[in-house]
N, C-alpha and C positions, 0 to 999 in steps of 0.2 A: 504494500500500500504506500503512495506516495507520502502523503502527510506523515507516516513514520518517518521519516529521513530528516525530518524540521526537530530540532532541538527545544522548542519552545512546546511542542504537539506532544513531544515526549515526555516532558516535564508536566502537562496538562494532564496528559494519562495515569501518571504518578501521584499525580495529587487528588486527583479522582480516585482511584484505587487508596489509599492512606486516607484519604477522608471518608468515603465509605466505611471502612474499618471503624475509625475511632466512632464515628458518627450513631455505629451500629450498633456497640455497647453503651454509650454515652446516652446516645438517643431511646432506648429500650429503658434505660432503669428510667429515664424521665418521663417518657410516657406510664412506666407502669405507675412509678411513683405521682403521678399529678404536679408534676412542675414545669407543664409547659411555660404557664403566666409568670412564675419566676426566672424560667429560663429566655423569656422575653423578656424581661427585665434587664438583665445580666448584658442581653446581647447590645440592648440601643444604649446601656450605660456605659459599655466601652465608647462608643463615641466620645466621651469625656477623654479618654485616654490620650485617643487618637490626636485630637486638638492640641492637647498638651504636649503631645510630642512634636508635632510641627510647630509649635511656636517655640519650644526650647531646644530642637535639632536632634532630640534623643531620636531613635526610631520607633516609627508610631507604631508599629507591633509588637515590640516590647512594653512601650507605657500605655497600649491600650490591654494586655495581658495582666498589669499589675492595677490597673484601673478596673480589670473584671474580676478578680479575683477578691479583693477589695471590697467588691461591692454583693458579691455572692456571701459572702463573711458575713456582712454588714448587714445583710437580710436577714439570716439565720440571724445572727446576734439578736438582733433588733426584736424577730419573733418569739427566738426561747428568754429572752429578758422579759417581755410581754409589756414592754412599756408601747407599742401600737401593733395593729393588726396587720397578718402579713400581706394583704393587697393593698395595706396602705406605707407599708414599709417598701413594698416591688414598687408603689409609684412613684415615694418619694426619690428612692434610688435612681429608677428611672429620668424622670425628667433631671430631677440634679444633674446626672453622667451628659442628656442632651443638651442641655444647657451650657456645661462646662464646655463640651466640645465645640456649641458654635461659637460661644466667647475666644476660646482662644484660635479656633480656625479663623476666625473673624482680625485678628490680633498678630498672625503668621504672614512678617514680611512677603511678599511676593504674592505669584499665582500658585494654589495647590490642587495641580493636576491628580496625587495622588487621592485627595476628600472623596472626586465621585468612582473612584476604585474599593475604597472602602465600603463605602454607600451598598454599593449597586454589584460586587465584585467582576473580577472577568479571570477567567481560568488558564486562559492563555497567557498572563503575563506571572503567572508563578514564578519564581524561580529559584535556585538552587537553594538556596537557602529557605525559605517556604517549605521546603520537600524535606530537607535536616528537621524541623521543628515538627511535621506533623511527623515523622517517620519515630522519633525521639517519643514524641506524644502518643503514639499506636503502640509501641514496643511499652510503655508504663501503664497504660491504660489497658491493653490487653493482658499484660500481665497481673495486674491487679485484680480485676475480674475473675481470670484463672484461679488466682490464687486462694483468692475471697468469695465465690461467686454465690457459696450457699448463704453465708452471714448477708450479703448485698440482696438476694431474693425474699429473705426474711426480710429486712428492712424495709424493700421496696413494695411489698403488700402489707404489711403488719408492723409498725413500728414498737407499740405497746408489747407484741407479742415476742418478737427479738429481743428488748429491754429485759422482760420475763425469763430469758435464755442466758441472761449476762454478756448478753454483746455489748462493746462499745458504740452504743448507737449513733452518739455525738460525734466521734472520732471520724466513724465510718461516713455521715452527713457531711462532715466539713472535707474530708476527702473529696468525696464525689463530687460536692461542690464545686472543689480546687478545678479538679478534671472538667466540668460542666462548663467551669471560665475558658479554662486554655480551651479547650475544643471548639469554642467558639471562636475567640481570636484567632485560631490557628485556620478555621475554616471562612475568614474574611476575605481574603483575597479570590476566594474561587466563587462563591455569591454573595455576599457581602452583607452589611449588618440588617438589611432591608428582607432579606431572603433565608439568612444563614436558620433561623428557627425552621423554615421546613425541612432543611435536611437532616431535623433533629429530629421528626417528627413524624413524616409522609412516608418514608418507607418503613416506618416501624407500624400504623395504620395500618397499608396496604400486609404488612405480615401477618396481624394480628388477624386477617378476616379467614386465612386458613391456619390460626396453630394459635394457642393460649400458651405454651410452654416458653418461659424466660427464655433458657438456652434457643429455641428454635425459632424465638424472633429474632435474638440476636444475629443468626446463620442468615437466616432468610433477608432480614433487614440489611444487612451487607450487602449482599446479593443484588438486590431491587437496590439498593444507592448505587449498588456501579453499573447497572443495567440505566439509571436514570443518567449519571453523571457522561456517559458515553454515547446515550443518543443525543443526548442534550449538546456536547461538546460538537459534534458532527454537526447537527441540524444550526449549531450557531457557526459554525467555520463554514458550512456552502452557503447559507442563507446570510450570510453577511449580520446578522442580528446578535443583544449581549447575551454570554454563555450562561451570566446566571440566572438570570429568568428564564433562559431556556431549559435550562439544568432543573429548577423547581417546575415548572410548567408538564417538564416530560415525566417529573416523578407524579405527578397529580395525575396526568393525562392514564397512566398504570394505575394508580388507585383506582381510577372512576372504572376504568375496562374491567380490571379484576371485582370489585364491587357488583357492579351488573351479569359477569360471568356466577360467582358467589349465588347470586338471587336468583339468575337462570336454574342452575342446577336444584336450587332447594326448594324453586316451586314445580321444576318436575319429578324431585323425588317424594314431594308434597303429594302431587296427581295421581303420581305410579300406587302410592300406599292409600 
């Protein structure tokens, strides 16, 4: 195939593949667990980072990692201290992180080409280093899982009931957390903070309509992200259009088929009985 031969295509394919991965664990315990709305929180508060970084010259991937991480904390904190409630802890978080970020984007001598890269990502311009941090990030985060994955599935349906078991539930919370930040920074450049919650989200959906088992969403949820991340990246490289909308569009476009395929068969096995 020609587009194999382009170094940039290659680097795309890489970062699709690593981000499915992380995505697929990441994205599973947060579906099971109910933190999407937190984990949308987490995602538009790194904006804050982001800003901060262009206007002090750090790199906005690093200070928007430590701006998410931060602010994942800071939720948790805020909810088991119980001084407010946690959808109003995710929005104060929230808007603070967007706020911070257009102040200081606003504030950042010059033009910042890279702002609607972050926004909006585009997969083709990964590069080498983008592919070090999510590759870093998949090798910790799958091994974690591995390691931990029965104390993580108690947690992730039963919190009270793991507490009961003498798990570290808090430890295990602020971990996952940790991971739930980076994964999302890590996954900014390839659709960006506008987008990055479906691919936390949409293929784990689409697994769940054939398998309730933790382990088998995780597999399958993998699976459906590099099956979305790859028609997506195609259909954005001939059709001239951006990869990450196209990237969420074709993981949705597979939910909706698989859903109605779902419905088909169980209203004819509905008839047949």
């Amino acid at each position: 195939m020609e587009l194999l031969q382009y170094t940039f295509f290659q680097h795309a394919l890489w970062g699709s593949l690593l981000a499915s991965i992380v995505c697929g664990f990441i994205g599973t315990y947060i579906v099971t667990r109910r933190l999407v709305f937190i984990s949308g929180g987490i995602t538009h508060a790194s904006f804050g980072g982001i800003g901060i970084g262009m206007y002090t010259g750090v790199s906005p991937v690093l200070s928007a990692a430590a701006f998410a991480v931060l602010s994942a904390f800071g939720i948790r904190w805020m909810e088991r201290r119980q001084y407010t409630r946690e959808d109003s802890a995710i929005a104060l978080i929230w808007t603070f992180g967007m706020a911070v970020g257009v102040i200081f984007s606003f504030l950042s001598p010059g033009y910042a080409p890279d702002l609607a890269l972050f926004l909006f990502g585009n997969v083709l311009t990964i590069t080498q280093f983008d592919l070090w941090i999510l590759a870093v990030l998949c090798v910790l985060v799958a091994g974690f899982f591995l390691l931990f994955l029965n104390p993580i599935v108690a947690i992730a349906f039963d919190r009270e009931f793991a507490r009961s078991q003498g798990l570290p539930v808090s430890v295990f919370e602020y971990v996952l957390m940790l991971f739930i930040a980076l994964t999302i920074v890590a996954c900014l450049r390839l659709i960006g903070i506008v987008l990055v919650l479906s691919l936390l989200t949409v293929p784990q959906m689409t697994a769940n309509l054939f398998t309730y088992r933790f382990k088998s969403i995780i597999l399958l949820s993998i699976a459906i992200g590099c099956v979305s991340c790859l028609g997506g990246l195609l259909f954005s490289y001939y059709l001239n259009i951006p990869s990450g909308a196209t990237i969420i569009f074709v993981s949705i476009l597979i939910y909706a088929l698989c859903r109605m395929a779902v419905s088909l068969i169980r209203k004819k096995n509905d008839y047949t009985h």
